[in-house]
N, CA, C and O atoms as a printed pandas DataFrame, in Angstrom:
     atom_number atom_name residue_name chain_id  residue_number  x_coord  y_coord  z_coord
0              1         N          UNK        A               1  -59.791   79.234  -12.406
1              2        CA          UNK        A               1  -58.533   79.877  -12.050
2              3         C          UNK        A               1  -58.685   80.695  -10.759
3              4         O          UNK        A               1  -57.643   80.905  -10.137
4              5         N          UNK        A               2  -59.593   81.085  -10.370
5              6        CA          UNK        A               2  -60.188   82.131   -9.463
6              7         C          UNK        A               2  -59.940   81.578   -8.160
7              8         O          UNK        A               2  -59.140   82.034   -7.343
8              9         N          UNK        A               3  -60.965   80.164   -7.954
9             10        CA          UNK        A               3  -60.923   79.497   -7.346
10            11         C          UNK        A               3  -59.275   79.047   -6.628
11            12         O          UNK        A               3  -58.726   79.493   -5.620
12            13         N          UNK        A               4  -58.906   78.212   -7.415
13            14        CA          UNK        A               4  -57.417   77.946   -7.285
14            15         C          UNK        A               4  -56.934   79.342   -6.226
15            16         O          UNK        A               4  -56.943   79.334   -4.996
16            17         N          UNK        A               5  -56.584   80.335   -7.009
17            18        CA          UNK        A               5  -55.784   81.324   -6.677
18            19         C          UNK        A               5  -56.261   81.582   -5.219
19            20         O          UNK        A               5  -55.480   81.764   -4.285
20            21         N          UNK        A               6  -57.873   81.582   -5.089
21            22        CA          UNK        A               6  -58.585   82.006   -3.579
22            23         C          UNK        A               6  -58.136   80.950   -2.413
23            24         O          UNK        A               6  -57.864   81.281   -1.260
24            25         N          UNK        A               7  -58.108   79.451   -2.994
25            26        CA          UNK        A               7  -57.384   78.577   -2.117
26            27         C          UNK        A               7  -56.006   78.311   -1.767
27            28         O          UNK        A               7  -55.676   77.527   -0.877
28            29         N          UNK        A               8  -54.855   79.279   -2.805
29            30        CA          UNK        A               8  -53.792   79.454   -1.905
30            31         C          UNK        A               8  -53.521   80.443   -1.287
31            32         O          UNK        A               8  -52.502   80.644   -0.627
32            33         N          UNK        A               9  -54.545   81.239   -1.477
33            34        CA          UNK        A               9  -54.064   82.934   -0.779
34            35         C          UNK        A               9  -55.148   82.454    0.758
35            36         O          UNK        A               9  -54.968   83.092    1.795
36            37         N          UNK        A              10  -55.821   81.733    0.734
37            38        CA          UNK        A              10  -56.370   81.057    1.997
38            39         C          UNK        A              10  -55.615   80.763    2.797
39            40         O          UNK        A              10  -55.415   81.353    3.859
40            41         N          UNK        A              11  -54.910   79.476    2.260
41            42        CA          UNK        A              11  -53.803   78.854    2.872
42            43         C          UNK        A              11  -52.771   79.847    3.648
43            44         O          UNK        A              11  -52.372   79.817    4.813
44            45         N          UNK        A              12  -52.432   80.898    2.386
45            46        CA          UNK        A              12  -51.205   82.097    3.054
46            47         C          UNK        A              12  -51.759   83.084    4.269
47            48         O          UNK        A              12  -51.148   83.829    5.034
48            49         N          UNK        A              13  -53.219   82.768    4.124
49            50        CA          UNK        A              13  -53.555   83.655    5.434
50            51         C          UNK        A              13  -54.010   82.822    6.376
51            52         O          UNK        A              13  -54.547   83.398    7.323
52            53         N          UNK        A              14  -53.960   81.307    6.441
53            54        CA          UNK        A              14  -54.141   80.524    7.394
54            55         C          UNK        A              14  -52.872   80.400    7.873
55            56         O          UNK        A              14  -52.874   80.284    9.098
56            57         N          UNK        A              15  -51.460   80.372    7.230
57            58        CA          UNK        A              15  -50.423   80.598    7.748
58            59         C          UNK        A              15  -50.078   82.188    8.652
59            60         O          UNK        A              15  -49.637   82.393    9.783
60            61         N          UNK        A              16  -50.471   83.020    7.658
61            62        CA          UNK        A              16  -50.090   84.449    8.666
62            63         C          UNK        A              16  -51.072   84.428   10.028
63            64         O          UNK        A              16  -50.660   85.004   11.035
64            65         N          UNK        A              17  -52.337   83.777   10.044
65            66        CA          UNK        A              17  -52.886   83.704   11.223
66            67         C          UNK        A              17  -52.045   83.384   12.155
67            68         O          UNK        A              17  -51.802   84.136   13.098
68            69         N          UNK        A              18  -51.380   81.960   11.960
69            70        CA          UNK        A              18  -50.494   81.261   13.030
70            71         C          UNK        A              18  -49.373   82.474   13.410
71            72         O          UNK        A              18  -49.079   82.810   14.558
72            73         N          UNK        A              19  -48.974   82.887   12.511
73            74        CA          UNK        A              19  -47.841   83.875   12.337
74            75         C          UNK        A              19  -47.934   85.205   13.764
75            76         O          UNK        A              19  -47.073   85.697   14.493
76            77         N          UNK        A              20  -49.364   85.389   13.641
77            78        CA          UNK        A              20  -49.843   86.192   14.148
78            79         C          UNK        A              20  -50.322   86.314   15.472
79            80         O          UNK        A              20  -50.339   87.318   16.184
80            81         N          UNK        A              21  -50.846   84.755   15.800
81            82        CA          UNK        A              21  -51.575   84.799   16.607
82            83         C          UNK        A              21  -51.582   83.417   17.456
83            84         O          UNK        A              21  -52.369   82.508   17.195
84            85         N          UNK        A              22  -50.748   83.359   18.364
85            86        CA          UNK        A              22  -50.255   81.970   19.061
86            87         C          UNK        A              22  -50.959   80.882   19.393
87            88         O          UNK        A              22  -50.518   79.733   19.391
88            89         N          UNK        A              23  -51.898   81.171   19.639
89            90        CA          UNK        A              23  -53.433   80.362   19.523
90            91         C          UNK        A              23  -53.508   79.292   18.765
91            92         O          UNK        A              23  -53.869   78.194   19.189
92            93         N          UNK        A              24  -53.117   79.571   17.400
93            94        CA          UNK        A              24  -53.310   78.685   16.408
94            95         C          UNK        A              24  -51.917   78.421   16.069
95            96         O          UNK        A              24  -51.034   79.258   16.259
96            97         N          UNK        A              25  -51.670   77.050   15.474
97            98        CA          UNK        A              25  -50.558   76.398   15.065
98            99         C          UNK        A              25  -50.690   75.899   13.583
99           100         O          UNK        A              25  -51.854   75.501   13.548
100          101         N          UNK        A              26  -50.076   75.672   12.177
101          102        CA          UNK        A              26  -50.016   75.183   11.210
102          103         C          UNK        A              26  -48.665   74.819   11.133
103          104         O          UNK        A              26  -47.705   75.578   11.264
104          105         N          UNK        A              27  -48.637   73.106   10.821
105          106        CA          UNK        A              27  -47.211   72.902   10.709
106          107         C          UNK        A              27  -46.576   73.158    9.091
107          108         O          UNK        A              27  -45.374   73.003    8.878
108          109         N          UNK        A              28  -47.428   73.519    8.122
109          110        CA          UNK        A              28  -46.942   73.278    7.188
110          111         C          UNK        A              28  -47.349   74.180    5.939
111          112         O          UNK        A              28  -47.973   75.166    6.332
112          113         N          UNK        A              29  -47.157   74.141    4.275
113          114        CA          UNK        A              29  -47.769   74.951    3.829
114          115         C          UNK        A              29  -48.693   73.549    3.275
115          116         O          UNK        A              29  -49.886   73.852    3.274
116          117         N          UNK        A              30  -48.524   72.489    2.930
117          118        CA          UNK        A              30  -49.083   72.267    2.849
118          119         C          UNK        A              30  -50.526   71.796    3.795
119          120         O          UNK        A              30  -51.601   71.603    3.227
120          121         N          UNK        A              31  -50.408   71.695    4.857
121          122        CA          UNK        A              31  -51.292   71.588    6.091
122          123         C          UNK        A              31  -52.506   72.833    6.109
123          124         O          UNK        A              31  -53.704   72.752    6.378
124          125         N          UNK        A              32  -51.881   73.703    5.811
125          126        CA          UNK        A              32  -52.568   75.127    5.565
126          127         C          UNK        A              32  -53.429   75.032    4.206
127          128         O          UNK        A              32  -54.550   75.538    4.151
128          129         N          UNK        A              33  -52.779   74.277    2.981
129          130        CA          UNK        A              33  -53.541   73.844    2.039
130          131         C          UNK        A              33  -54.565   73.283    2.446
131          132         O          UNK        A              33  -55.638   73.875    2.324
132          133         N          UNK        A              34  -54.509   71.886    3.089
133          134        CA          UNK        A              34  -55.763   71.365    3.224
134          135         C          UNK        A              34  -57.106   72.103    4.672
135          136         O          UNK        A              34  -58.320   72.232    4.828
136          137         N          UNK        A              35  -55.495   72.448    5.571
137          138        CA          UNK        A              35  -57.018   73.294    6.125
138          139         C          UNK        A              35  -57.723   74.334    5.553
139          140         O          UNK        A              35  -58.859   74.440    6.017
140          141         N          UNK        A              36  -57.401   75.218    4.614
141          142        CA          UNK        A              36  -57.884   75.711    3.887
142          143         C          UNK        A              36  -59.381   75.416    3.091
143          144         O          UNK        A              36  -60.373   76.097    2.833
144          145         N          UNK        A              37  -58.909   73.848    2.834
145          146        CA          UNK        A              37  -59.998   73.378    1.820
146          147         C          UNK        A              37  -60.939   73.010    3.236
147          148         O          UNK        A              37  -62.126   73.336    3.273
148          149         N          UNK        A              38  -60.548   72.591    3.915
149          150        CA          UNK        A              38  -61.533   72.409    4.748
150          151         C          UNK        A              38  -62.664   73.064    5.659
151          152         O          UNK        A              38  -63.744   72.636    6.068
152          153         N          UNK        A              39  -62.011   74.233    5.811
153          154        CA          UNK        A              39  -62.519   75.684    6.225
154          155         C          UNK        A              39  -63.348   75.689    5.429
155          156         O          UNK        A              39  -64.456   75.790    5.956
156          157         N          UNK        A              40  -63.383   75.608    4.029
157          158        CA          UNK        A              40  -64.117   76.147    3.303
158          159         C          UNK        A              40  -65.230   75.330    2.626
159          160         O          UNK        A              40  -66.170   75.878    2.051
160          161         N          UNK        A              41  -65.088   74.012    2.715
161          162        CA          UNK        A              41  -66.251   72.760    2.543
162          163         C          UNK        A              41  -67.385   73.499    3.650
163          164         O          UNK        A              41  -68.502   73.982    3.461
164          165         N          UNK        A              42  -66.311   73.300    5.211
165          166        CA          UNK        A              42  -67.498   73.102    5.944
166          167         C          UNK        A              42  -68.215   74.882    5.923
167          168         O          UNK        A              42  -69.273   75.318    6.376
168          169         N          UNK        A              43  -67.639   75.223    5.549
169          170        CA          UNK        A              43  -68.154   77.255    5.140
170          171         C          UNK        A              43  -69.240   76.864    4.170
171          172         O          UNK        A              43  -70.229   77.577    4.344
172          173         N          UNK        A              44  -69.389   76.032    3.266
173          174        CA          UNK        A              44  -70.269   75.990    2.219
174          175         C          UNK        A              44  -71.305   75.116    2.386
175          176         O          UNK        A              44  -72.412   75.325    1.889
176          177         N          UNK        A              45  -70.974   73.911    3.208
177          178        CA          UNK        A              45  -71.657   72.896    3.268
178          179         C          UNK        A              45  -72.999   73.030    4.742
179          180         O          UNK        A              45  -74.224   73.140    4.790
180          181         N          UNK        A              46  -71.590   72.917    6.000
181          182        CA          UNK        A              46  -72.265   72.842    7.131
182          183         C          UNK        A              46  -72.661   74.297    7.650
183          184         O          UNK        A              46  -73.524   74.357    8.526
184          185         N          UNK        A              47  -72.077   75.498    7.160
185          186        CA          UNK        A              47  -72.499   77.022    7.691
186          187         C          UNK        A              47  -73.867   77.213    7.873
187          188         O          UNK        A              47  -74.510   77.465    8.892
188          189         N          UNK        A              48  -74.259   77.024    6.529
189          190        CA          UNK        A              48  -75.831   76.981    5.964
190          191         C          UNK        A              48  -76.966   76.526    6.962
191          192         O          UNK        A              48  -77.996   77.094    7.325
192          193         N          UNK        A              49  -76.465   75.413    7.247
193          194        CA          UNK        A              49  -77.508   74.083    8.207
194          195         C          UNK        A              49  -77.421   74.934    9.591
195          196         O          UNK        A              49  -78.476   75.199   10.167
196          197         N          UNK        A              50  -76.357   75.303   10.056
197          198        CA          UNK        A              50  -76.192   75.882   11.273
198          199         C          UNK        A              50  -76.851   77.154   11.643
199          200         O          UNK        A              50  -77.629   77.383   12.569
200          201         N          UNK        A              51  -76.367   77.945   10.709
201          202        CA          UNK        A              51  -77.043   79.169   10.387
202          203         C          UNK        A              51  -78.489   79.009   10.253
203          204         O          UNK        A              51  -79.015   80.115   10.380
204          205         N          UNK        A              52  -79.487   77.932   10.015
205          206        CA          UNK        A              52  -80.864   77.767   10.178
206          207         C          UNK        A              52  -81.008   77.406   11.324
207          208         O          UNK        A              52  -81.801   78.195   11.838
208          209         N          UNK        A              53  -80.625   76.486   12.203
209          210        CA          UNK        A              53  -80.716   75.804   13.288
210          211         C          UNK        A              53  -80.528   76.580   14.540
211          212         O          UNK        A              53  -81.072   76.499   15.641
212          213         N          UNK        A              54  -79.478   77.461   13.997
213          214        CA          UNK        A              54  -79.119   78.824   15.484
214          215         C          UNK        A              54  -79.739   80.001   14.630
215          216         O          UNK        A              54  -78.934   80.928   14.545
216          217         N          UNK        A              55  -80.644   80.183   14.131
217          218        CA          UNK        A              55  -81.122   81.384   13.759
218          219         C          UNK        A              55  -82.206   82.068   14.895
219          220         O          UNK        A              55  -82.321   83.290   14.812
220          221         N          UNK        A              56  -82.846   81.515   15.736
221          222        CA          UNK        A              56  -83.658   82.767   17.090
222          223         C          UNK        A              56  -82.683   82.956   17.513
223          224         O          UNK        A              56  -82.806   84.118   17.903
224          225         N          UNK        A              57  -81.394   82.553   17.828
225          226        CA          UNK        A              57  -80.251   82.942   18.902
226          227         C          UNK        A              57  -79.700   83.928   18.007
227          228         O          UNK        A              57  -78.960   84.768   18.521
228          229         N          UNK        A              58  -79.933   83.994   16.673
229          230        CA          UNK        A              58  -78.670   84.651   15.746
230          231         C          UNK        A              58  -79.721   85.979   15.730
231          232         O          UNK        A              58  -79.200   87.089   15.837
232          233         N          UNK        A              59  -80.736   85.915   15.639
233          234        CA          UNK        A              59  -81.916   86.962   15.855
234          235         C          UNK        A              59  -81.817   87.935   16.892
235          236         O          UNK        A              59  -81.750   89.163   16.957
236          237         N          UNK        A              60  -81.829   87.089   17.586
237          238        CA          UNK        A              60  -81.736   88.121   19.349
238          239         C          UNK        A              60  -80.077   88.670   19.552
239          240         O          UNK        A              60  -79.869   89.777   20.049
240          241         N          UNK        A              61  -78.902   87.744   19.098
241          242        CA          UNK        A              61  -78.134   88.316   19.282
242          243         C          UNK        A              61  -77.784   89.025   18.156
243          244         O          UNK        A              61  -76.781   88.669   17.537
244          245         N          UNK        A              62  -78.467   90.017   17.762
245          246        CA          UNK        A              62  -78.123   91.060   16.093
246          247         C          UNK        A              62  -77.200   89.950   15.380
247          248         O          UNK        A              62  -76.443   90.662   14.720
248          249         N          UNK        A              63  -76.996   89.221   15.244
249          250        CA          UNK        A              63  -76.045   88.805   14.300
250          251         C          UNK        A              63  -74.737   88.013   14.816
251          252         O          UNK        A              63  -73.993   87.200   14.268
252          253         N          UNK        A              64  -74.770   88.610   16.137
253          254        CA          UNK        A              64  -73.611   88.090   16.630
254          255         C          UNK        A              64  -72.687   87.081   16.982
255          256         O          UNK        A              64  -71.503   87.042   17.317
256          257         N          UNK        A              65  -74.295   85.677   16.661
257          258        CA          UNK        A              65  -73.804   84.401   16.852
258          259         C          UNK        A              65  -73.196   83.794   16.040
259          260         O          UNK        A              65  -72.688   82.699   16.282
260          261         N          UNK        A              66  -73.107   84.563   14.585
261          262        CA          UNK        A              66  -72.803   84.305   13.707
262          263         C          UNK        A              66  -71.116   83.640   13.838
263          264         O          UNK        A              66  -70.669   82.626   13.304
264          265         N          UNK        A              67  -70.443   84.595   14.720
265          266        CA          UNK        A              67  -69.064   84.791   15.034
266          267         C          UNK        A              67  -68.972   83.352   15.726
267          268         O          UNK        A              67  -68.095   82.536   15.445
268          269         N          UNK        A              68  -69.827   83.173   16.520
269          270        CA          UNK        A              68  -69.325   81.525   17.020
270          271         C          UNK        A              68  -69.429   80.244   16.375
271          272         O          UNK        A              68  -68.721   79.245   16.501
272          273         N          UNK        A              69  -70.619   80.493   15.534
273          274        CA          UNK        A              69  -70.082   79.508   14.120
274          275         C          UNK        A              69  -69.158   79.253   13.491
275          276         O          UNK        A              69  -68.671   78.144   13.272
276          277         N          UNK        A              70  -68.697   80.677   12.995
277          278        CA          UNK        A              70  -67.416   80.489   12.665
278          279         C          UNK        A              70  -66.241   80.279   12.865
279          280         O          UNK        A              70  -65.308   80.163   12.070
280          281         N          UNK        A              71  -66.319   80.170   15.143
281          282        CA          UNK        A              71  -65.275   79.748   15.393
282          283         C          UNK        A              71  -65.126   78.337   15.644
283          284         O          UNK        A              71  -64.110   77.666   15.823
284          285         N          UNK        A              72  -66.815   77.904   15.611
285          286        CA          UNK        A              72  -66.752   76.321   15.603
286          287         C          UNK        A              72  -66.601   75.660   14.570
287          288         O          UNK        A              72  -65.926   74.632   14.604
288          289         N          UNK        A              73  -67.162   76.073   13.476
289          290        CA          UNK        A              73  -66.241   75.283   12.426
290          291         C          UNK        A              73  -64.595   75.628   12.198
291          292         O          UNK        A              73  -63.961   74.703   11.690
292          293         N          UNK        A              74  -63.956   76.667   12.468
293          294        CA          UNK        A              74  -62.537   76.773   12.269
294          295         C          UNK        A              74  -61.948   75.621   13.524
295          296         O          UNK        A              74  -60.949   74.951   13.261
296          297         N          UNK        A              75  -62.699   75.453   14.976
297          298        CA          UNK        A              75  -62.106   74.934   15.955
298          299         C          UNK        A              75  -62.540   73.010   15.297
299          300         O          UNK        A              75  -61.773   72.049   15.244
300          301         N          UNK        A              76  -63.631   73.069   15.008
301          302        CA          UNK        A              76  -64.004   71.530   14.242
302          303         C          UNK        A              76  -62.666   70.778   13.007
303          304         O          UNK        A              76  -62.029   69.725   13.025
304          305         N          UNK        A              77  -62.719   72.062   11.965
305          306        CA          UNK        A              77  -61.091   71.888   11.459
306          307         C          UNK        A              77  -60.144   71.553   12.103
307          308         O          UNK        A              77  -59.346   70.740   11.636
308          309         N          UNK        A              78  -60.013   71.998   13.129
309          310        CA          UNK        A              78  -58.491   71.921   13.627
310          311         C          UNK        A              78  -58.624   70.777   14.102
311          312         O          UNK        A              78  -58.090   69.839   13.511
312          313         N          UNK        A              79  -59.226   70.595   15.065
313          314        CA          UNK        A              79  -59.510   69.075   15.826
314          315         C          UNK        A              79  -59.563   68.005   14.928
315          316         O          UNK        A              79  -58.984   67.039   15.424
316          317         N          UNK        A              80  -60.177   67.680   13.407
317          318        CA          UNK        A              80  -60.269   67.081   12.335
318          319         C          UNK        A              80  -58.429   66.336   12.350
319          320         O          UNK        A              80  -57.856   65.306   12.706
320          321         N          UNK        A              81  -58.137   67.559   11.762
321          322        CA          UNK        A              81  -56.751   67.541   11.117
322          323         C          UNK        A              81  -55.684   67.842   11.429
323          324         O          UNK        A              81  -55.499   68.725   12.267
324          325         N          UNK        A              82  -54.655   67.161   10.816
325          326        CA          UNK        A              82  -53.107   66.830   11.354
326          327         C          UNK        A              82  -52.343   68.215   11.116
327          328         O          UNK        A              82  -52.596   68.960   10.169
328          329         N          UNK        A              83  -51.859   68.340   11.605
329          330        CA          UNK        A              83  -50.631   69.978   11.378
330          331         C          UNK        A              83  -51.509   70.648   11.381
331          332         O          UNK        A              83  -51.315   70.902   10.192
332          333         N          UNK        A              84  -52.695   71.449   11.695
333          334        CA          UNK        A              84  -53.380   72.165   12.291
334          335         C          UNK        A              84  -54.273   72.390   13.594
335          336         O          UNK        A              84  -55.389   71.876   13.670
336          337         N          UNK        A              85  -53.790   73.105   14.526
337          338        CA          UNK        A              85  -54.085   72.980   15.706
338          339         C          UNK        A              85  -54.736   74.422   16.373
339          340         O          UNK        A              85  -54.054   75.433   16.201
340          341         N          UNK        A              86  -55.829   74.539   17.011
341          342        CA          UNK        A              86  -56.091   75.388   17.778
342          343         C          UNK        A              86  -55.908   75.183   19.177
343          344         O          UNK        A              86  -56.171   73.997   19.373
344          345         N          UNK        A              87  -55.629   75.667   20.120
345          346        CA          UNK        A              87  -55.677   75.562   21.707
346          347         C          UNK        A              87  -57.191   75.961   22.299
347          348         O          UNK        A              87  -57.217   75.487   23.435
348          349         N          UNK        A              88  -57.648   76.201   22.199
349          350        CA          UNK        A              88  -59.003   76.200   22.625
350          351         C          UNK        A              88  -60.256   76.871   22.064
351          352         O          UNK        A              88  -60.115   77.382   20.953
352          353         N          UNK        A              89  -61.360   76.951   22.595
353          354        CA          UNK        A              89  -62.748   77.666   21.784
354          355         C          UNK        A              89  -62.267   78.701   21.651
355          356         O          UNK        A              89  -62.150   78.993   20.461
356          357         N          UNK        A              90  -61.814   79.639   22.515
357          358        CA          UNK        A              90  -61.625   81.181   22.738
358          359         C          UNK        A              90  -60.557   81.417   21.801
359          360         O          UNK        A              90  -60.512   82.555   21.334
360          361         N          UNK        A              91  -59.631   80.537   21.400
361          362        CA          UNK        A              91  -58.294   80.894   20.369
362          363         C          UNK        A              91  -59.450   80.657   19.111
363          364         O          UNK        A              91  -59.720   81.667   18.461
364          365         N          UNK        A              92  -59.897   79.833   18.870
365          366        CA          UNK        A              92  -60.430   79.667   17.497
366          367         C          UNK        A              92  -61.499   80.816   17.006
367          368         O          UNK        A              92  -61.611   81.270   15.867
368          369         N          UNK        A              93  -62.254   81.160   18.178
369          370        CA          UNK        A              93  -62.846   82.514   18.041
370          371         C          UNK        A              93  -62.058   83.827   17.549
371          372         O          UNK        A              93  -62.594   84.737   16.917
372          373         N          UNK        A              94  -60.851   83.793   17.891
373          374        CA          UNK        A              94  -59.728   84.677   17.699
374          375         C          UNK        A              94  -59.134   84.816   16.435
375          376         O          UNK        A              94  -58.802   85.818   15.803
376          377         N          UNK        A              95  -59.058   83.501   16.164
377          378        CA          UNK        A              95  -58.253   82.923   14.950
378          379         C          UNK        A              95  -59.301   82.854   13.914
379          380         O          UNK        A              95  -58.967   83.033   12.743
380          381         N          UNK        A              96  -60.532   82.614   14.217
381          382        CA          UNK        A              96  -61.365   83.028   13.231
382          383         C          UNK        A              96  -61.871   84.345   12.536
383          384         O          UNK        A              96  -62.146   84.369   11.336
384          385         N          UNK        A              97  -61.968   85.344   13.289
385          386        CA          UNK        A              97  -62.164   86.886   13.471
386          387         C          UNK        A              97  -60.972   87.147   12.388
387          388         O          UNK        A              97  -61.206   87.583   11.262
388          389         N          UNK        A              98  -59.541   86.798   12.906
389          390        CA          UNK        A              98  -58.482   86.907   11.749
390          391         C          UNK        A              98  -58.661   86.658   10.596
391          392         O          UNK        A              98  -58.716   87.462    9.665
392          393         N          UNK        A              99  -58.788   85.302   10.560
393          394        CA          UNK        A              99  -59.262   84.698    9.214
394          395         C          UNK        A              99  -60.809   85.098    8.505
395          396         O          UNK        A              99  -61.362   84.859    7.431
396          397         N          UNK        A             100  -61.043   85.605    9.361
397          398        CA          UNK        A             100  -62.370   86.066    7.871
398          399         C          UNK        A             100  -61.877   87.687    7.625
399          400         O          UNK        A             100  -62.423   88.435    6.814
400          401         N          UNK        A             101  -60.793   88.046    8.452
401          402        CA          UNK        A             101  -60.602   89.430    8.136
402          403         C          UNK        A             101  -59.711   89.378    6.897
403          404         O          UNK        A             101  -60.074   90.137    5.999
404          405         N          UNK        A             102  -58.587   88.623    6.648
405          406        CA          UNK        A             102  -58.299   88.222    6.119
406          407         C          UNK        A             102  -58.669   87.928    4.489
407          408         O          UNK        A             102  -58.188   88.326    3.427
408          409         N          UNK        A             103  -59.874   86.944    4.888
409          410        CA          UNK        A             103  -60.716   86.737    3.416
410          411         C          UNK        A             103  -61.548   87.756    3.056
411          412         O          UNK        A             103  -62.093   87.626    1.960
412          413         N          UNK        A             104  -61.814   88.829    3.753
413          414        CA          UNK        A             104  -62.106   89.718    2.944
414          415         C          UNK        A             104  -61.107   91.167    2.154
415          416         O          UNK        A             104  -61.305   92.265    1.634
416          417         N          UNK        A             105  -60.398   90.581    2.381
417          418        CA          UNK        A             105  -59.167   91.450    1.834
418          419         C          UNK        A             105  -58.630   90.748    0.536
419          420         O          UNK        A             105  -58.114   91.244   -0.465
420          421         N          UNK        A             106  -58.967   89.171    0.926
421          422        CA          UNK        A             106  -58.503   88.364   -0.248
422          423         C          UNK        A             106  -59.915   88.358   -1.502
423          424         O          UNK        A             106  -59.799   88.395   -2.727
424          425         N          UNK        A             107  -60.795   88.316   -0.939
425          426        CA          UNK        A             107  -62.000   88.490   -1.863
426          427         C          UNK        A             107  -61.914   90.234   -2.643
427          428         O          UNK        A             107  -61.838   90.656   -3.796
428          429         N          UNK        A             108  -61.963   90.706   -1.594
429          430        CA          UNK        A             108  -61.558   91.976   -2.440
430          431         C          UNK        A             108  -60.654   92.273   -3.217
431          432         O          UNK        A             108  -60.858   93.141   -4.065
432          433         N          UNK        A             109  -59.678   91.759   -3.142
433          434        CA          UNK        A             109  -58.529   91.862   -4.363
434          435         C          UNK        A             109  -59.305   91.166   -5.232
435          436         O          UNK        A             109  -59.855   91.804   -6.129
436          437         N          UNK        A             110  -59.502   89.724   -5.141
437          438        CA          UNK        A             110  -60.116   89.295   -6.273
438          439         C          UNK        A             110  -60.852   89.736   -7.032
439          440         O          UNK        A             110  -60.572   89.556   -8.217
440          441         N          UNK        A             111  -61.836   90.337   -6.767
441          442        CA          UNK        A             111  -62.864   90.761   -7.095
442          443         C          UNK        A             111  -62.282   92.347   -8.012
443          444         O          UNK        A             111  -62.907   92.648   -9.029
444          445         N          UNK        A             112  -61.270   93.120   -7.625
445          446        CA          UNK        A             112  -60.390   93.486   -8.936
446          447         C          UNK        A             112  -59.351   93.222   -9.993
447          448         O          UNK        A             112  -58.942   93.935  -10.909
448          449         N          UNK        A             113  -58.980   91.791   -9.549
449          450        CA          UNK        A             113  -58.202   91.491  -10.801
450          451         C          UNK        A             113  -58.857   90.680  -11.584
451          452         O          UNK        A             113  -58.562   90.440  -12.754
452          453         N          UNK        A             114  -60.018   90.102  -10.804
453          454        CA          UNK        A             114  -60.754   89.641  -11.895
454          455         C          UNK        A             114  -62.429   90.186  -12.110
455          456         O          UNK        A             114  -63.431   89.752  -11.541
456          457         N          UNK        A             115  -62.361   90.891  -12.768
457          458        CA          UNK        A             115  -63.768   91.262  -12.927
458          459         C          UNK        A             115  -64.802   90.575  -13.330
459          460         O          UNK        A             115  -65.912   91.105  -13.385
């Protein structure tokens, strides 16, 4: 149930991103559904691999490279898929920063209604 609930409140903040931030485009709610799921495969799947592979760069830069991972897989999404669009690296960097600000607001709720 958790799950579920985390992947449409995803979606609703992959929409308020667009909402927010011109950079990024979602045509749809459902479009936002699947980028959602997709954000979050490659968050689970490909983060990991990357995060080993850029780790002396992620070293030297305190942490910081971390942030461009995450805008390359949000910018990899978009390019993937239909009704979701970023305009360039620098928007997806943008649009990513949102979106994980985002999920931690959404994790944190979660994390009190469901204990």
């Amino acid at each position: 149930m958790v799950l579920i609930v985390k992947w449409l409140l995803s979606a609703t903040a992959l929409l308020a991103v667009a909402a927010l931030y011109s950079g990024v485009e979602v045509a749809s709610f459902g479009s936002a559904l699947v980028a959602a799921l997709f954000i979050g495969l490659f968050n689970v799947f490909l983060r990991p691999l990357l995060i080993l592979l850029t780790l002396p760069v992620t070293i030297m830069s305190l942490g910081l490279f971390l942030f461009v991972i995450n805008a390359l897989l949000f910018w990899i999404a978009a390019n993937i898929l239909e009704g979701f669009q970023v305009q360039d690296f620098g928007a997806a960097l943008l649009g990513s920063l949102i979106y994980s600000g985002f999920g931690l607001v959404i994790d944190s709720a979660l994390q009190r209604l469901f204990p």
